[in-house]
N, C-alpha and C positions, 0 to 999 in steps of 0.2 A: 133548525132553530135560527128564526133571524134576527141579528143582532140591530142595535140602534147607537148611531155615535149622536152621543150627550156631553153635559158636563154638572157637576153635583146641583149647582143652581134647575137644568133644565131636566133633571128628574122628575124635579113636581111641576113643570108645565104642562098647561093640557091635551093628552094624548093626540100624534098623530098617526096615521094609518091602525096599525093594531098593534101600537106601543099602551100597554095596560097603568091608568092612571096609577098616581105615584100623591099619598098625602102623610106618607110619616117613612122612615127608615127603623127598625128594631133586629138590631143584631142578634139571632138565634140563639136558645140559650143549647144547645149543642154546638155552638161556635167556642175556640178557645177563649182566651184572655186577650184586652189587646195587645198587644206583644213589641212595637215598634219603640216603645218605650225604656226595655230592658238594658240593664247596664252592663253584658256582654260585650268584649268587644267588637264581636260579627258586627251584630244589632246598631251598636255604636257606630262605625263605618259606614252600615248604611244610611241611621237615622242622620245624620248631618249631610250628605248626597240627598239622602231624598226633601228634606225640609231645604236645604239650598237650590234645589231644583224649583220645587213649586213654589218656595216664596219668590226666586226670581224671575219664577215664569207669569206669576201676577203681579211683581212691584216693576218688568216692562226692563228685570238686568238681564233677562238670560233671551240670546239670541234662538228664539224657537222659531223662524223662519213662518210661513206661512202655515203652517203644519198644524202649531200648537205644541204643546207637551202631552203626549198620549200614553197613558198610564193602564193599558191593556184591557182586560176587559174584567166586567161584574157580571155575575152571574149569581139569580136566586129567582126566587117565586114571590108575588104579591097577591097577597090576599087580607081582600078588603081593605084596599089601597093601602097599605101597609107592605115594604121590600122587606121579606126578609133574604140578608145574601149568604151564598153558599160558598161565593169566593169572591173577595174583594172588600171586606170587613176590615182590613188593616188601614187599605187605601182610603175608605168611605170614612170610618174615624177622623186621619189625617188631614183628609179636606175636609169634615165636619170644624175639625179645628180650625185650620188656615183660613175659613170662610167668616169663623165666630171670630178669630183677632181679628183680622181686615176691615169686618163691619164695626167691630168694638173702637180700632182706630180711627175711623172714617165717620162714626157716629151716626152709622144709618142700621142699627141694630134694632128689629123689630121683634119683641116676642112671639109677633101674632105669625110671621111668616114661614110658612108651612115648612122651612129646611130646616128650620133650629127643631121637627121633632124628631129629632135624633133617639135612641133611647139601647139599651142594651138591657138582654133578659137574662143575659149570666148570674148577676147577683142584683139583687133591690139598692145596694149603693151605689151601683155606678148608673142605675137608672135613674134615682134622686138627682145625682150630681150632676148629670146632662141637664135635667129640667130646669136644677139652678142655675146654669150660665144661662138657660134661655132669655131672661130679663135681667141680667149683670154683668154688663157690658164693660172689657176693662178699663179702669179711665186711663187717660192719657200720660199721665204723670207716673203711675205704677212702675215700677223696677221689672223684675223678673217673673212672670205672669203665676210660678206655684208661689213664690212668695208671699203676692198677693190675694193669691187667692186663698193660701192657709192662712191668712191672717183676718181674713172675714168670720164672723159671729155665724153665717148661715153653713158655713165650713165646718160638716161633724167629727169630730175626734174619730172614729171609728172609720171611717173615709181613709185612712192613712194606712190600714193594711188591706185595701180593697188594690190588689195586682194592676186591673183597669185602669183606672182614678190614677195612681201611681205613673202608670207609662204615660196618661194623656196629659199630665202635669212635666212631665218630662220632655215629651213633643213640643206644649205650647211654649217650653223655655227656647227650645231646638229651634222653632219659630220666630223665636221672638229673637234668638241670636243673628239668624241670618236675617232681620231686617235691620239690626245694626248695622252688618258688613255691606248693605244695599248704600247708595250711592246717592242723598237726600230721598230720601219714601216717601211715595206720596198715596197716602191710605185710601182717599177716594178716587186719585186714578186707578189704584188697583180694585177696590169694588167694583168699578167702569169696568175693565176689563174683564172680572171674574165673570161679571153680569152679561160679557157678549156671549151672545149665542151661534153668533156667524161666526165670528175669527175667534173662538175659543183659546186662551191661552193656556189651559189642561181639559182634555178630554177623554173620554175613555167607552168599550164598547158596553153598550150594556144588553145581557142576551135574559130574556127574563124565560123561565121555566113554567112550562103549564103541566098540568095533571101530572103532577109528583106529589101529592097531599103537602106534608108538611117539612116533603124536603128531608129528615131523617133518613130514609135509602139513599137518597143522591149524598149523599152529604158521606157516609158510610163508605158508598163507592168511590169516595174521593177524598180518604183519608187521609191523603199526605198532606190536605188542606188543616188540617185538626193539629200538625206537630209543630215545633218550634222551625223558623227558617232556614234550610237545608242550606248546604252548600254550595248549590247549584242555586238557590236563590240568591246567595248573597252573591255568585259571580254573576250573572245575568244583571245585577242592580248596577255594580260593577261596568261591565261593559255596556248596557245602555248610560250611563251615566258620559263615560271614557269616551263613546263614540259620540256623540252629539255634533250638528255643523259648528264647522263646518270641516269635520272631516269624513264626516258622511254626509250627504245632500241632506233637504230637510226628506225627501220622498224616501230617499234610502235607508234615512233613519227612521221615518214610521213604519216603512216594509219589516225594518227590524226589531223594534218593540211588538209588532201585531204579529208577524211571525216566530217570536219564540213563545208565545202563548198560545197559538193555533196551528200552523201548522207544519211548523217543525216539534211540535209538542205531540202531534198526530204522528208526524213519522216516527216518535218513537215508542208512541204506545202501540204503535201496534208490534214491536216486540216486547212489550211489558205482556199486551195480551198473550204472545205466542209463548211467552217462559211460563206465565199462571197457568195456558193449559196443560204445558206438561208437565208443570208439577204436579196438578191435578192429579194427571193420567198417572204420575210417578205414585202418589200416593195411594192411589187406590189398589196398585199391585204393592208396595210395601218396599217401593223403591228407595232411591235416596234421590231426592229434585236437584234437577241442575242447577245451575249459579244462580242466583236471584240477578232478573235486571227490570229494573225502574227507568222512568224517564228520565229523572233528576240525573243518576248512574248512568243512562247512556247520552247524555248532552254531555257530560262531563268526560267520560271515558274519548267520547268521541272530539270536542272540541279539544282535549290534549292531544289527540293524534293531529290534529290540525296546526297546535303550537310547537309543538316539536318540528312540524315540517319546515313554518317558517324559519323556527330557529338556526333550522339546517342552513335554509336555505339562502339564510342572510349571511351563511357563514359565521355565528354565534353560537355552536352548539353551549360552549362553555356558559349561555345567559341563563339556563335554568337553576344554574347555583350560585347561593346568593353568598358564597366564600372560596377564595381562591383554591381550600383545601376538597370540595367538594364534598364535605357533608354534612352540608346544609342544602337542601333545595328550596326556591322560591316558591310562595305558592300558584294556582295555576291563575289566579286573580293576577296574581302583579307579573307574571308569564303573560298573559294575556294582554296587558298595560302595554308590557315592552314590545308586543309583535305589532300591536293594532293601532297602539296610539300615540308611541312616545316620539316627540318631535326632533328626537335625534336619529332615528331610524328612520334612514332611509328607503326601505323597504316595505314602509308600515303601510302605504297605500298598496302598494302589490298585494300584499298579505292582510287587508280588507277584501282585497275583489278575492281574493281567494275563501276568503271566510262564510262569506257570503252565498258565493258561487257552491262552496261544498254544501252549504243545506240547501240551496233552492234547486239543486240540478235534481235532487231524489224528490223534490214537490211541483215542480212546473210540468217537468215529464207525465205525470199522470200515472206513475207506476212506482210501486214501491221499491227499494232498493233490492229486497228479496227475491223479487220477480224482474229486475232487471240484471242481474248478477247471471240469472237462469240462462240468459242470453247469452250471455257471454262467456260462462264459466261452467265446467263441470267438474266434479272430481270421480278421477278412475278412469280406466280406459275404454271407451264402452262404442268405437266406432266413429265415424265422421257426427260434428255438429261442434256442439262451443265445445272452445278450449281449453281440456283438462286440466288442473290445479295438480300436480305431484304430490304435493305433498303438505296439500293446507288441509283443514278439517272438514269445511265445506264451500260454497262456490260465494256463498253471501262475504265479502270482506268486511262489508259493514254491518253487517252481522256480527261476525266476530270482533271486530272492534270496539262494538259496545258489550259485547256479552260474556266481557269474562274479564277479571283482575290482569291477566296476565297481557291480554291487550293481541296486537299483532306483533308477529315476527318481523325482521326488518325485511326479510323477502317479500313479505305481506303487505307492508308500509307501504316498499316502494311500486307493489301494482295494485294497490286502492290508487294510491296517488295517480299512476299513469290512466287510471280509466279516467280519474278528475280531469287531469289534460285533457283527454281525448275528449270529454264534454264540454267544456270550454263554448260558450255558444258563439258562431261567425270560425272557430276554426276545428268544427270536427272533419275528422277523417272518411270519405266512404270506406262502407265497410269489410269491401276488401283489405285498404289501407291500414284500418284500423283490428283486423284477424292478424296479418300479418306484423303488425307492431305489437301489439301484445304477445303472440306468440314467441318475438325474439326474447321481449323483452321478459317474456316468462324462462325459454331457454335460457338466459343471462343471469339468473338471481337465483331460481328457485331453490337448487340445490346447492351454492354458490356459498362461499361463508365468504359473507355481508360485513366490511368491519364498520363498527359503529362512528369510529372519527372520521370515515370516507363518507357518511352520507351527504355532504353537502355533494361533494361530488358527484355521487349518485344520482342526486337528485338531478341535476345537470342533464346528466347524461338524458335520463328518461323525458323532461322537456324535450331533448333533440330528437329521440327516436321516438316518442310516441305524438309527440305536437308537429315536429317538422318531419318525421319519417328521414332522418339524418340519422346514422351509425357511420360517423369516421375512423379516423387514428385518435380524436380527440376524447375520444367514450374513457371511462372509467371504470368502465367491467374488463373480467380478466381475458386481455388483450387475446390473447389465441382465439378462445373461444368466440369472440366479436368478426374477427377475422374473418372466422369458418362462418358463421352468419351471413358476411356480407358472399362468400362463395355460393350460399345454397341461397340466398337473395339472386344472383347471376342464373345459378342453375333453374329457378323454377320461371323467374321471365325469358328466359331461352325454352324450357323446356314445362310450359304447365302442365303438363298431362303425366308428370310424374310428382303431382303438389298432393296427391294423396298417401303415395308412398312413402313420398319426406317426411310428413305430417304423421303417418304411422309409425315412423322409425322415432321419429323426435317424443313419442309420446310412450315410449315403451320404459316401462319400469324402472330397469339397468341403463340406458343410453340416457333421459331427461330432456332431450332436447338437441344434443350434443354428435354429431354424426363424423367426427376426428377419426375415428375407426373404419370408416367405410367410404370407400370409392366414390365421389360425388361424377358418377357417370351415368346419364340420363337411358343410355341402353341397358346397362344390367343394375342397375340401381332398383326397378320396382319387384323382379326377382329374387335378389338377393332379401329386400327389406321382407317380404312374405317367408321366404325362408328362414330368415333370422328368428321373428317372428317365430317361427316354428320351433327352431331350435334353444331359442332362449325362457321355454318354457320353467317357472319354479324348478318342476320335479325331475327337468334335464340337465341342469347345471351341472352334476357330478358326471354324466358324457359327453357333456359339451367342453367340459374343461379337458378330459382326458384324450376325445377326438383332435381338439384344437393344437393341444401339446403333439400330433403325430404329424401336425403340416407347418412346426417349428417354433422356436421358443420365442413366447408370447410374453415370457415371467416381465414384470414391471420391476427397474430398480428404485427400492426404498429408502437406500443410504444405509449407514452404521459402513462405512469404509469397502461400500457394492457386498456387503456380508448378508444380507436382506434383501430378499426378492418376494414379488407377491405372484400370487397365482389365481384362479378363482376358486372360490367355494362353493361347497357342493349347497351351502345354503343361504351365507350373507348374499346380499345383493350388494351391496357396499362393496367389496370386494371385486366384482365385474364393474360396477361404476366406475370403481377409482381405474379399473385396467384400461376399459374402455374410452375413460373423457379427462385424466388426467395427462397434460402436457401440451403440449403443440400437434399439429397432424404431420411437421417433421419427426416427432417425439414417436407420434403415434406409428409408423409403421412398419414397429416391431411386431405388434398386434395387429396390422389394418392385414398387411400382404398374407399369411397364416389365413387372417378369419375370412377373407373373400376367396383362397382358394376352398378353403373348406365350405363355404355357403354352395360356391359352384358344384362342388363335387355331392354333398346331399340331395341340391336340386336333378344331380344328374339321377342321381340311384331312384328318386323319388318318380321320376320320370319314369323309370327304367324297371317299377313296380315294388320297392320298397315300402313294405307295408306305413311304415311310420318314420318319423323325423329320429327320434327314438333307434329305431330298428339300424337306419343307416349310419349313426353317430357309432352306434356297436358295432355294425361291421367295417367301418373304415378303423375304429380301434383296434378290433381283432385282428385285420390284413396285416396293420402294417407291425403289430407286434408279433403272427407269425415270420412276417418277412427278416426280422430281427433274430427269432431265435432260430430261423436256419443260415442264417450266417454269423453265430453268436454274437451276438452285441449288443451289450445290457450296459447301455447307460442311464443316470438318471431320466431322463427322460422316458424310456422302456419301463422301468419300476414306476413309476407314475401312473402310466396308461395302464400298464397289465395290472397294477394291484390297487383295487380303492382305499386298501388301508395307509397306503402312503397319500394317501390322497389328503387335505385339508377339507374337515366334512366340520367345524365350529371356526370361530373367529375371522378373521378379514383374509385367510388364504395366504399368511403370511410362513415363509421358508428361511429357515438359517441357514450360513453354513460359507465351507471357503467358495468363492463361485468366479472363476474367469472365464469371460466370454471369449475369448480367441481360443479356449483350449477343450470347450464344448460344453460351458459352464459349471456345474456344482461336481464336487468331488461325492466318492464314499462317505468318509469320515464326518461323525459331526454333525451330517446334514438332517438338519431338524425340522421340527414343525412347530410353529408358535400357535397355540391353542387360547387366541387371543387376538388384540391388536394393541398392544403395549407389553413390555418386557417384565410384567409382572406378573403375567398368565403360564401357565403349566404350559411343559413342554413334552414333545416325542420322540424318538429319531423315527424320522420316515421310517427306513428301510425296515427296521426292528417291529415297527408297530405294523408293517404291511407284514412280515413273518406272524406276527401272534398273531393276526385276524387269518390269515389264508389257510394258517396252519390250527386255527380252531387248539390254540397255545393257554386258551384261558385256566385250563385245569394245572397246568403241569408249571406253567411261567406269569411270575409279573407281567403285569402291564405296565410297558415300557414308557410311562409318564414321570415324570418329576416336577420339581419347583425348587430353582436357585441350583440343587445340585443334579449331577446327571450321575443318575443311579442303572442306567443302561436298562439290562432284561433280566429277572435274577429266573434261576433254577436249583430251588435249595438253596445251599450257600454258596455256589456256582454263579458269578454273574458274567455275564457277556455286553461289549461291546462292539459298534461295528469299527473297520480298521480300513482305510486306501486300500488293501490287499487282501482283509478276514474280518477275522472276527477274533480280539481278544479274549480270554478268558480271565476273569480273577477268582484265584482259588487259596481259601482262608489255610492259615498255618497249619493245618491238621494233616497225618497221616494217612487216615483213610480219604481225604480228601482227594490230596493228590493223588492217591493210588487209583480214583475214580476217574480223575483228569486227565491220567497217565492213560487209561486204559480205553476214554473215548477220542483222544489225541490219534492215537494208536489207529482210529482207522479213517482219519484224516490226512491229510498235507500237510505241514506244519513247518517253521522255522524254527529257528534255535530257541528263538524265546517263548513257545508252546502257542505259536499265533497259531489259530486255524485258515489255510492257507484257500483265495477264492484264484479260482485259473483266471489268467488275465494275460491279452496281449496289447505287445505295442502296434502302433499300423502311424509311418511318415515322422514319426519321433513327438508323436501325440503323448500322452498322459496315459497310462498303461488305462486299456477298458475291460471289465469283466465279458468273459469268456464263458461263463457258466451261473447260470442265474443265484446269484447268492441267495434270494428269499428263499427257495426253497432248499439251499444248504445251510440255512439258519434254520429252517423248520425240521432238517433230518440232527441237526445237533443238538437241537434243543428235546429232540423226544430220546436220541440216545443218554444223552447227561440226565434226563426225568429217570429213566429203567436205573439209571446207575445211584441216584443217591433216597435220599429219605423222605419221604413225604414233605408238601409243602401247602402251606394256607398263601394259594394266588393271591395278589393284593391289585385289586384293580383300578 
């Protein structure tokens, strides 16, 4: 469709090339009302911008540079030289107007001249009443143009609830006001003007429509043209208004009027188109359709993500509320004022090229953002090519940015943002440069909690590493982890031919990016990362955690007084995150020196014909816990590996209990498991819960779970604790009770106070260690106390 730039005068001039003559204008009566009129305050707002615009831009106040005033485009069908438009019926009214005062004041008002046949087919009154002004010209002397004009004999009383008639009566006041505020008017310099055809001072594109009958389908398919002024219309009016030179060039500012109606309008229907089809697709199985997005809805969605940036970036976050208490926000109109245009902000020109730059970099390229995203981003782990997303939804950011209420995360923000950098035209990065700057810059954030009053700084930072490929001391991610960056920065231009290796460790589910836990040594570093790989399979975790506990203790302290240690779960992955990438890589090698012998030692067995990563995680458990019980020596750590029931198989792998590292950490007593990751989740005692599973205890004894109070293992009315040395009993005041206590006592070990007694020696003035495997002397007490008392309903 090729368009034609006109102006309302040279619509009815005589066609050139295959511009289709033009001898009357009639607004479709499938068109709404006019609407510019309404006494809304949106409406309001804009009507006095827009009639201050074009009256200045014909009375020679408003500085429209060589350009003009470009009022976007018209678009409809003519037939039998008659337009009718399909868009641009607001505008065409308004200059219908502004053309009829100017020649009324100037007194070159001709009936016969083909632009006064204006006409609207919505209703037969507002068709009259166009005709009427065409020969009643205002005089000169008139007050307020509806005054005057409701005060004329050819002016019908019925006219008066004609919607129409109402709002153009209201315009030509709007008109008539802002040629007061003009600076002496001179009516027939501005008909001179209206009337140039070269140096147009409003102009606009006009794209005419062939073979669409009478416009009804198109008109249909373009229903947001049918509702009252959107949002998005009244900020666009807004910002073209706000941005005018000279703070945008005159060229930059009709780049900008023509491009939010074409082809920033394109880049976003076509995800208006991509949602319609699958809600389609959603409805015809009987689904529920995804979020609704519109154009209006993703200029909006997405131009906020664009004001919030600057506000970061000016160092304002506080300017989007419009009271010191914070609940009230601005709206995104006058957000938009304060980033783009307010002449106290000093950043406003920055944050134009920025404005700019973020729609035109997805339209000059020649590739949709969808498909350039594809390039660069994947999500999942799925081998060498662009780089995985951990943990976004999918690789399009701006995608997501427009296509959902909730918007982006701030991890999200901050690498939309850094591809922006990196597109920046005159400073992108090749694309080595630019893999590897996003790659940090994804290890840095992704999994990272983002605080939201640090984003300025954030934003900083990403300027230096993704625009200058700079990571100092000066960065504002959390320093350790930056640190380690700049090391495996060192390690891969020393050593590239292990950049697939790093690259496959950084991208593994559990690790994120973050390689604190592992040896940055270019000799065993791509063996180990394959092995890991192997071992940190989902459905390995529960052997990988118990193998790793046998080559030393890994546990992480969590705080509460070192009473809290974490371990891995047999199922969070969070729980291996935090083990592995929480801290410094001094921090870390409690966990590093453990996991790289144990990496070594699988890659040896696997060598060595171990059928699976699996197979040797089991036999390195099973060696070194036979090696234990022939020299007895059952400490927590022993109970860990030999029994999965002590094991943490829900919540973050978190452990209670007394724990000092000089004395070979966690005691007997006490030592629990949090079924959870906060202190309001149910608890176990290891030791207890590794007896009922080993010992298949489900019939005879509770499960040793609780909440707030520790209810231990009950049998009957028989309950047990575990004890530094046994296992207590508590046995309720009854006779036969105790005679049952008395009598399973009787073929135990025991102290004075009826503790059951676990063999335990001292060795170097250490902390006495079991001697004799208590789970399975909790499992032979607990079935002789079952034979001795009375039935029980296990409670599980």
């Amino acid at each position: 469709m090729k368009g034609h730039l006109t102006t309302f005068l040279g619509l009815f001039d005589d066609p050139v090339d295959d511009q289709p003559a033009i001898t009357g204008i009639e607004i479709p009566i499938i068109q709404r009302d006019y609407a510019q009129g309404r006494p809304d305050d949106e409406t309001l707002a804009i009507r006095r911008r827009f009639a201050k615009a074009v009256v200045g831009a014909a009375y020679g106040a408003l500085d429209v540079g060589g350009t003009g005033l470009g009022l976007d485009f018209v678009y409809g069908g003519v037939h039998n030289g008659v337009l009718q438009p399909l868009d641009g019926q607001q505008r065409l009214t308004t200059l219908y107007l502004l053309h009829w005062y100017v020649a009324s004041r100037a007194g070159v008002l001709e009936p016969s001249d083909p632009w006064l046949r204006f006409s609207y087919a919505t209703r037969p009154s507002a068709r009259y009443f166009t005709a009427a002004l065409r020969d009643r010209p205002l005089p000169g002397v008139a007050g307020l143009p509806s005054e005057w004009i409701a005060d004329q004999p050819w002016y019908l009383y019925p006219w008066q609830d004609d919607p129409t008639i109402a709002s153009m009566l209201v315009m030509l006041d709007a008109i008539h006001q802002a040629v007061l505020e003009t600076v002496a008017p001179d009516a027939a310099a501005a008909w001179t003007r209206l009337s140039d055809r070269t140096h147009p001072p409003i102009w606009f594109l006009f794209l005419p429509v062939a073979d669409l009958g009478r416009g009804e389908d198109l008109y249909l398919k373009m229903n947001s043209r049918g509702r009252p002024l959107t949002k998005f219309e009244v900020l666009k009016a807004d910002l073209e208004d706000a941005l005018r030179p000279p703070l945008l060039s005159p060229e930059q500012h009709a780049h900008l009027t023509v491009s939010f109606d074409l082809a920033w309008t394109d880049l976003f229907w076509e995800y208006e188109k991509a949602w319609r089809k699958a809600a389609e697709a959603a409805a015809e199985v009987g689904a529920k359709p995804p979020p609704a997005v519109t154009v209006d809805g993703a200029f909006m969605r997405y131009l906020g993500f664009l004001v919030e940036v600057c506000e970061w970036r000016d160092g304002k976050p506080g300017r989007r509320w419009s009271d010191p208490q914070e609940t009230h926000e601005r709206t995104l109109e006058e957000r938009s004022r304060l980033a783009f245009a307010d002449p106290r902000n000093m950043h406003a020109e920055r944050n134009r090229e920025l404005l700019l730059h973020a729609f035109d970099t997805w339209c000059t390229s020649g590739a949709h953002p969808a498909k350039e995203f594809l390039q660069l981003f994947r999500v999942g782990h799925v081998g060498t090519g662009p780089l995985p997303l951990l943990v976004s939804a999918g690789p399009d950011l701006v995608g997501i940015c427009v296509g959902s209420e909730a918007g982006l995360t701030l991890p999200e923000v901050l690498m939309l943002y850094g591809v922006l950098v990196a597109r920046r035209r005159g400073h992108q990065p090749t694309k080595a440069d630019l893999n590897r700057r996003l790659r940090t810059l994804r290890n840095l954030v992704e999994t990272a909690v983002i605080q939201r009053k640090r984003m300025p700084d954030y934003l900083r930072t990403v300027d230096q590493l993704v625009g200058e490929g700079v990571l100092d001391e000066s960065q504002s991610f959390n320093a350790d982890w930056a640190a380690d960056q700049r090391r495996v920065w060192a390690l891969l231009d020393d050593h590239p031919d292990v950049t697939e290796a790093v690259h496959a460790l950084e991208d593994d589910a559990i690790v994120r990016g973050r390689l604190l836990a592992f040896d940055l040594d270019a000799t065993t570093l791509p063996g180990r990362a394959a092995t890991f790989a192997s071992v940190a399979e989902p459905g390995l975790r529960d052997v990988l955690g118990a193998a790793l506990l046998t080559r030393g203790d890994y546990s992480r302290d969590v705080g509460w007084d070192h009473t809290k240690r974490q371990l891995g779960s047999s199922q969070l992955d969070e729980s291996w995150r935090e083990i592995l990438t929480t801290g410094s890589r001094d921090q870390l090698a409690r966990v590093r020196r453990p996991l790289m012998v144990l990496l070594d030692d699988v890659d040896r067995r696997l060598a060595a014909g171990a059928a699976s990563a699996a197979d040797a995680l089991r036999a390195i458990s099973c060696e070194w816990c036979g090696e234990r019980e022939a020299r007895a020596h059952f400490d927590w750590r022993y109970y860990l590996v030999r029994y999965p029931g002590a094991r943490s198989a829900v919540g973050q792998g978190y452990f209670h209990g007394a724990y000092d590292e000089s004395t070979g950490g966690f005691g007997y007593a006490d030592f629990h498991i949090l079924h959870g990751n906060h202190y309001s989740a149910y608890f176990s005692d290891a030791l207890l819960l590794a007896a009922w599973t080993e010992g298949r205890l489900q019939d005879v004894a509770s499960k040793p779970r609780w909440y707030r109070v520790n209810t231990g293992m009950a049998v009957g009315r028989v309950a047990l604790w575990c004890a530094e040395d046994g296992f207590d009993l508590e046995v309720p005041d009854d006779a036969d009770a105790e005679a049952v206590a008395t009598r399973v006592r009787a073929s135990y070990r025991t102290n004075d106070d009826g503790r059951v007694l676990v063999e335990q020696r001292t060795v170097d003035g250490e902390p006495p260690v079991d001697s004799e495997d208590r789970v399975q002397l909790c499992i032979r007490l607990v079935r002789d106390l079952a034979t001795s008392v009375e039935p029980m309903n296990p409670v599980e």
